[in-house]
C-alpha positions in Angstrom: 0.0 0.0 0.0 1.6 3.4 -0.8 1.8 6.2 1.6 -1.6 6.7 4.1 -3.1 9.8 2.6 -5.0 12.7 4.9 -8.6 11.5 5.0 -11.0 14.3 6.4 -14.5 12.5 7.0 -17.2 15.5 7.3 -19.8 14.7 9.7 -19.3 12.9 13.0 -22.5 10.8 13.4 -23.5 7.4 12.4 -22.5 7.1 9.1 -19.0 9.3 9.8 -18.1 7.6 13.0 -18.8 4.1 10.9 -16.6 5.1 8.0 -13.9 6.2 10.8 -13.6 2.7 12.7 -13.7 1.3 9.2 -10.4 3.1 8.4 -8.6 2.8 11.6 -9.4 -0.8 11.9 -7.6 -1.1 8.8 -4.6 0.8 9.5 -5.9 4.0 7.9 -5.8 7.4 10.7 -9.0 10.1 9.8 -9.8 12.9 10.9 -13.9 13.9 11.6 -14.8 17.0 11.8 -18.6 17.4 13.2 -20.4 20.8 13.5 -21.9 20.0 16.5 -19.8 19.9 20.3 -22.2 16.0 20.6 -24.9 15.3 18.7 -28.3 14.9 20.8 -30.9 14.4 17.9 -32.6 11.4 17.0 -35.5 9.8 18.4 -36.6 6.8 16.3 -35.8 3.3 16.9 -32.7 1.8 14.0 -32.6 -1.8 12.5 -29.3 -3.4 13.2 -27.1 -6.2 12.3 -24.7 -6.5 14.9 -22.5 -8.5 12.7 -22.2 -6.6 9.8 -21.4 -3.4 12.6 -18.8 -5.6 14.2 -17.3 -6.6 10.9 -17.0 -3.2 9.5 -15.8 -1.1 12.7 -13.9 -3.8 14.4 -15.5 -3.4 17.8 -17.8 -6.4 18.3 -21.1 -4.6 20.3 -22.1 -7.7 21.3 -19.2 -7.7 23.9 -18.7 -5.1 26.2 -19.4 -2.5 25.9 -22.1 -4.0 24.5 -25.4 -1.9 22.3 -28.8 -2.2 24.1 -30.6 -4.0 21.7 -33.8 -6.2 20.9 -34.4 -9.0 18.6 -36.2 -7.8 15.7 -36.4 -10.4 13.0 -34.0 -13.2 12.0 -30.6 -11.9 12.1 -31.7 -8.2 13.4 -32.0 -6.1 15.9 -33.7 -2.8 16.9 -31.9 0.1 18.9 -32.4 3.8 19.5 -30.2 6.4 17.7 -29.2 8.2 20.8 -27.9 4.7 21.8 -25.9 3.5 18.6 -24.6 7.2 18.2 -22.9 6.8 22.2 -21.3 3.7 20.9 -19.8 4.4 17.8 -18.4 7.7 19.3 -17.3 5.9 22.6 -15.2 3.8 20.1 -14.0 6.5 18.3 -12.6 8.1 21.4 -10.8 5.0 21.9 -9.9 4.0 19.2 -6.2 5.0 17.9 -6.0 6.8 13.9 -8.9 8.9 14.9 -8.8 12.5 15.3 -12.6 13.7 16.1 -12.8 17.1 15.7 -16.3 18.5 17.3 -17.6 22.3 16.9 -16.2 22.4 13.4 -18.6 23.6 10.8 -17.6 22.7 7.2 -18.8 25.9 4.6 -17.9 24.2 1.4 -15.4 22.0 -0.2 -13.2 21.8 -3.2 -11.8 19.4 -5.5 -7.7 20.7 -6.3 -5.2 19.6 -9.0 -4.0 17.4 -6.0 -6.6 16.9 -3.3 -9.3 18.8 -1.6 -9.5 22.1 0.3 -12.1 22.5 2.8 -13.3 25.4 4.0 -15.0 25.9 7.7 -17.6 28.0 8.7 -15.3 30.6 10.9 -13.0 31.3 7.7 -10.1 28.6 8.3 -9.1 26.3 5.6 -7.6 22.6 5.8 -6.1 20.8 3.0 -6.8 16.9 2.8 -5.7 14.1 0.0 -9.2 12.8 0.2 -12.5 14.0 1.5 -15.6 11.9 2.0 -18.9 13.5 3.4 -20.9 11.7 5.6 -22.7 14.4 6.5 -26.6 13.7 5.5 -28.8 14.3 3.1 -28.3 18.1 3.3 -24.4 17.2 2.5 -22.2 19.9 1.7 -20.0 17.7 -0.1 -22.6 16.8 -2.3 -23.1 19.9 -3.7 -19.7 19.9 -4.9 -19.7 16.4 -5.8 -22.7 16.8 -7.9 -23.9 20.5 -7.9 -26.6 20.2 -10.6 -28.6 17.7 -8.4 -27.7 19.2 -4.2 -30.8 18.2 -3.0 -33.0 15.2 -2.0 -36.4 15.1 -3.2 -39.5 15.0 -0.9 -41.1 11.7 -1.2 -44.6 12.8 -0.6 -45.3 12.2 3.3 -43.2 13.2 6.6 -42.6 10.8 9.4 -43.8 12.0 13.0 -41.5 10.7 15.6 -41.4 10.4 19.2 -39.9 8.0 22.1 -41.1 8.1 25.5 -39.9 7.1 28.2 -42.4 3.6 30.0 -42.0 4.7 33.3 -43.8 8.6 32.2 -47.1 6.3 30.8 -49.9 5.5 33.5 -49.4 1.6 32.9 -46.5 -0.4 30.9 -46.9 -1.4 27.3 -48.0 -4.7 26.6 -45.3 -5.6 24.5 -43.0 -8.2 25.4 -39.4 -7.5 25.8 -38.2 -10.1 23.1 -38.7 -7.1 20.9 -40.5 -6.7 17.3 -42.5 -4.1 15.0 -45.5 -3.8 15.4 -47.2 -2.4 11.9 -50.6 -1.0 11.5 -52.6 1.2 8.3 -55.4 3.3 9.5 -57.3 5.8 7.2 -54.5 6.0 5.0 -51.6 7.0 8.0 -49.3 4.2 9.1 -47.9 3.5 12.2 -44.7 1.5 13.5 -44.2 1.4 17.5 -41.9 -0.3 18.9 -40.8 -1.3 22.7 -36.9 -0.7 23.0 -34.4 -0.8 25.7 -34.5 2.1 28.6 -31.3 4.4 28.6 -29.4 1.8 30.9 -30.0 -0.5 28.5 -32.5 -2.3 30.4 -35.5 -4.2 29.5 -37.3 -4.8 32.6 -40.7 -3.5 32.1 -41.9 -0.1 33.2 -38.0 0.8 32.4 -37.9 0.9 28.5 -38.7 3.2 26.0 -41.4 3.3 23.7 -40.6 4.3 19.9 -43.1 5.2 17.1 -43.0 6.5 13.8 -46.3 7.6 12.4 -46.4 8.2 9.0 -48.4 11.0 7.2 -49.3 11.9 4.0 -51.1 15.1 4.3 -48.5 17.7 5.1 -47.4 19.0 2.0 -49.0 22.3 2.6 -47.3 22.4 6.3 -43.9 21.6 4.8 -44.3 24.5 2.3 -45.5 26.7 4.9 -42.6 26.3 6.8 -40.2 26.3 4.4 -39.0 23.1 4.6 -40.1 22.0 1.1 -39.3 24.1 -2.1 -41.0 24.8 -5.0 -39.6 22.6 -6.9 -40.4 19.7 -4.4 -36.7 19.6 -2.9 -36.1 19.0 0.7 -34.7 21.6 2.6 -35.3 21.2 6.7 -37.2 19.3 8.9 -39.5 20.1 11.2 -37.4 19.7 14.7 -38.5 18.9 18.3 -39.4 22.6 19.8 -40.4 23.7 16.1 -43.9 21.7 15.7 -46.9 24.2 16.3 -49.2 23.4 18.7 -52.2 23.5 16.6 -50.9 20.7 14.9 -50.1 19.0 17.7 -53.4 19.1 19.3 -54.8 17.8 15.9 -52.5 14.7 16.4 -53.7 14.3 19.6 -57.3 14.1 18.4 -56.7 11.5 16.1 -54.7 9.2 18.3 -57.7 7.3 19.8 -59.1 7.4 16.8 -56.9 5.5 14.7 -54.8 3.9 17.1 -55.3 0.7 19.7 -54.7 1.0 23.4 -51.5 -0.7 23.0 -49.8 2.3 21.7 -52.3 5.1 22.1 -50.9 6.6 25.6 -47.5 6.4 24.4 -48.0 7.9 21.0 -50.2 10.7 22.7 -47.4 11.5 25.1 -44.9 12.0 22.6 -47.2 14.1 20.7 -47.7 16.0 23.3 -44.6 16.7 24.0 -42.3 19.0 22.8 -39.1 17.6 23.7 -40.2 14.3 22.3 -42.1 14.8 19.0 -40.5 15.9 15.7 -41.7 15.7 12.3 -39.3 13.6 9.7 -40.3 15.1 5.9 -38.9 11.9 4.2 -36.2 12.7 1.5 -35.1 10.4 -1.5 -31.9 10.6 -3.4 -30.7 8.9 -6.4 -27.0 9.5 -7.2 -25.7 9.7 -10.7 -22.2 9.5 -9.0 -20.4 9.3 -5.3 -17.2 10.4 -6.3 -15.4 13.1 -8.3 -12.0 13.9 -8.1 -10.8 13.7 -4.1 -14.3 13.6 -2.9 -16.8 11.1 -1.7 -20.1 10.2 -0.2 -21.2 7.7 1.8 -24.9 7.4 4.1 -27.7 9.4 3.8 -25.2 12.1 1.8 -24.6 9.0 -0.9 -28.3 8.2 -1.4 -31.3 8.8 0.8 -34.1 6.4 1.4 -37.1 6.2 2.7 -37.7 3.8 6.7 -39.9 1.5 4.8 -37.4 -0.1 3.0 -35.3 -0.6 6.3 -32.2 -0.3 4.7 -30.8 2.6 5.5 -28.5 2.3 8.4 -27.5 -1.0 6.5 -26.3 0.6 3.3 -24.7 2.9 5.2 -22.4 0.3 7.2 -21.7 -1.8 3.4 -20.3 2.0 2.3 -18.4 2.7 5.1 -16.6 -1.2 4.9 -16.1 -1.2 1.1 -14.3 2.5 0.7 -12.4 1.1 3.7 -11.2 -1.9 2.7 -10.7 -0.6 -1.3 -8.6 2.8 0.4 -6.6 -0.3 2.7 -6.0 -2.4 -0.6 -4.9 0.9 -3.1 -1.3 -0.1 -4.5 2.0 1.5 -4.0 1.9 4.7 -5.5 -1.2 5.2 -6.4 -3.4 8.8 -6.0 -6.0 7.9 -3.7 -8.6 9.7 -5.9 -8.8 6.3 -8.2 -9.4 4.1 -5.3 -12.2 6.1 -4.8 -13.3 5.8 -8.8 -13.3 2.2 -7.6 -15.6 2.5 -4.6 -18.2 4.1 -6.7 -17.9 1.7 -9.4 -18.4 -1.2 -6.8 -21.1 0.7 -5.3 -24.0 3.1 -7.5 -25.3 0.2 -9.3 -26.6 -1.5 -5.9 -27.7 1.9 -4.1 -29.5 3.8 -7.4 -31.6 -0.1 -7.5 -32.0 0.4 -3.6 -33.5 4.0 -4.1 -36.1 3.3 -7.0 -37.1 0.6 -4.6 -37.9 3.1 -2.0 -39.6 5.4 -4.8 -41.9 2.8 -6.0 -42.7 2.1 -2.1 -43.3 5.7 -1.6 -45.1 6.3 -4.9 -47.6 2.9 -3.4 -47.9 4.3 -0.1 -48.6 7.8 -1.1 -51.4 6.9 -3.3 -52.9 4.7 -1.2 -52.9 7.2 1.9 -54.3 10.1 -0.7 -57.3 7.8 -1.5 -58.3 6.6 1.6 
């Protein structure tokens, strides 16, 4: 392998902090830089394979310190964001060939004759031999990567959010701890809830956390009114926990009872009800035409955006971060890391662009089914 060349990773959380234990593990030293001092967002439960997470980072979370998880189906597992975010970055701290550089807000980025230059928010500059952004589907690096197409396009419904804590609700969820979905269509909305473990990790009940994702249909007006959709039907925001009027929220709360049963209805009224808890998830779809150009590179939700009901998006994230890892750990003498990274894309569009028209014909299903109803 020639000479390990400066890798700046843009965006410090899951996808990012993936990507970095993918490199280290391998022998190759990042550096992350994250806009935020620690990331606190995130509220929805994740489907997991512990396997492919310990086979990409090289830190087994099955072992301690070990992920709070529940069995989901066959070879998966559910978790909370908050949770898999504390233990990727508890590894990162750890882990040696990682430089995590928080409070660090990236303004653009630029491909040179010989590398990148990236450009941060305060007026500072930092050259790199190779720049990948991980940093979601509002990615800066995207929009130099592929400037004609910078934004993800709103798949026609939003996602409303919560997760509440058991002990808050008058009576524990009867939901057994051994874990699962639980999937229901009402009147054209959809609902997943889920039972996960409590922030110790524990799954005693009255001490774990409820998760749902409600899915809505009928928000395109709100999203325009709130400037968080364009014109043009491109995703720019989200609506964020503290942001969600409470006129809406009392109009959630109406229909809770109405639409769901008394399994989930306390919980999902809780979380609607509060502020802190709820947030609503405008769900954004990407199809690259390209990951790389130059000595940049994409990987997660900045690669290619997908919509929860495919549950694959964690997952495509974690096969991004270990192929560009393992093709940057196998690049031969010599070589200018930019055409390992020609080779991660050509090992990689053809399986994501199939993943997202997937996700657009589920979206397209679902919307017009919700519409009609």
């Amino acid at each position: 392998m020639g000479s390990q060349p400066h890798i700046v990773i843009v965006g410090g959380s899951l996808a990012g902090l993936t990507l970095a234990l993918a490199c280290a593990s391998r022998g190759i030293p990042v550096h992350v830089v994250e806009r935020a001092a620690q990331r606190a967002d995130g509220g929805d439960s994740l489907s997991v394979s512990l396997a492919a997470i310990a086979a990409t980072t090289g830190h087994d979370p099955r072992v301690y310190p070990t992920l709070p998880v529940v069995p989901a189906y066959r070879d998966r597992h559910l978790t909370t964001w908050p949770a898999l975010y504390a233990w990727l970055r508890g590894r990162a701290l750890e882990t040696a060939g990682i430089i995590l550089d928080e409070g660090k807000m990236v303004a653009s980025v630029h491909n040179l004759a010989s590398g990148a230059e990236l450009l941060f928010s305060d007026g500072t500059k930092m050259l790199a031999d190779v720049v990948i952004g991980a940093d979601g589907y509002h990615s800066v690096v995207r929009r130099a990567i592929a400037p004609e197409a910078p934004y993800a396009r709103y798949a026609g419904y939003l996602v409303w959010r919560g997760l509440v804590e058991e002990q808050t609700l008058t009576r524990p969820v009867s939901w057994p701890s051994s874990g699962g979905l639980w999937i229901d269509f009402e009147e054209g909305y959809r609902l997943v809830a889920a039972v996960l473990p409590g922030r110790d990790g524990s799954l005693e009940i009255g001490r774990r956390q409820v998760t749902f994702a409600w899915f809505d249909a009928h928000r395109e007006d709100l999203l325009r009114a709130t400037s968080r959709l364009t014109r043009d039907g491109y995703l720019v925001g989200t609506l964020g926990r503290g942001s969600i009027d409470s006129d809406v929220r009392a109009e959630l709360l109406e229909m809770v009872p109405k639409l769901w049963p008394k399994t989930w209805a306390e919980a999902v009224a809780t979380g609607v009800q509060s502020t802190a808890s709820l947030s609503g998830a405008p769900i954004a779809e990407y199809l690259p035409d390209k990951l790389a150009v130059g000595s940049l590179a994409l990987v997660g939700d900045a690669a290619h955006v997908v919509s929860p009901m495919t549950g694959s998006g964690l997952a495509t994230g974690v096969d991004d971060a270990m192929m560009l890892a393992r093709i940057l750990a196998a690049r031969p003498a010599g070589e200018p890391a930019f055409k390992a990274l020609l080779r991660y894309q050509a090992a990689r569009l053809p399986y994501v662009r199939a993943l997202v028209q997937h996700s657009r014909r589920l979206s397209a299903e679902y919307a017009q089914f919700a519409l009609q109803d």
